[in-house]
C-alpha positions as CSV (number, residue, x, y, z in Angstrom):
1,X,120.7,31.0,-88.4
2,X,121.1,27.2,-87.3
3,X,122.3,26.4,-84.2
4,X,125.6,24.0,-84.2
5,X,124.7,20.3,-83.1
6,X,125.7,18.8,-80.0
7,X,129.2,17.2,-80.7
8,X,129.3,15.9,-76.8
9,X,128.2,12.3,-77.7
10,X,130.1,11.6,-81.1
11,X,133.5,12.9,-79.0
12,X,132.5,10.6,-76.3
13,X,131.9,7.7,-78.6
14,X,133.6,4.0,-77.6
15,X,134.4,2.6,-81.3
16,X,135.4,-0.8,-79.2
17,X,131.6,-1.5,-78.9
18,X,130.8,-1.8,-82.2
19,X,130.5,-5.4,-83.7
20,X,132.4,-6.4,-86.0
21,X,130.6,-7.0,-89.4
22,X,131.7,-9.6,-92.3
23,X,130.8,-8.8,-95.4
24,X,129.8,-11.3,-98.2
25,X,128.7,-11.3,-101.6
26,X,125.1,-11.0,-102.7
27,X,125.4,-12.9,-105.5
28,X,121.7,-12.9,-108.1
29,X,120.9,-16.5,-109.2
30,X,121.1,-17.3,-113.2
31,X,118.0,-18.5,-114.9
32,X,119.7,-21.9,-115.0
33,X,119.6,-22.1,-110.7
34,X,115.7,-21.0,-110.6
35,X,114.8,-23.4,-113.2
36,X,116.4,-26.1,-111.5
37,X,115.0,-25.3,-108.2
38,X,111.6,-24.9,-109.8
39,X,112.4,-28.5,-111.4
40,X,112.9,-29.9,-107.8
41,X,109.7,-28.9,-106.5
C-alpha cells in the first residue's frame, strides 16, 4: 500500500508569490502573411 504524500508544503504555500501571468492569443499566420513576408525578403 502507498504511503500518503507530504501535504506540509502545499498547506504552507504563499499564493502572493506567484507572478501574475497575461495571457494572449497565439494566433497562426494565413498563407497570405507568409507569402508576403517571403515577398519582402
Amino acid at each position: 500500500m502507498a504511503e500518503k504524500p507530504d501535504m506540509g508544503e502545499i498547506a504552507s504555500f504563499d499564493k502572493v508569490k506567484l507572478k501574475k501571468m497575461v495571457m494572449s492569443e497565439n494566433i497562426l499566420a494565413t498563407k497570405d502573411t507568409i507569402e508576403q513576408e517571403k515577398q519582402a525578403k
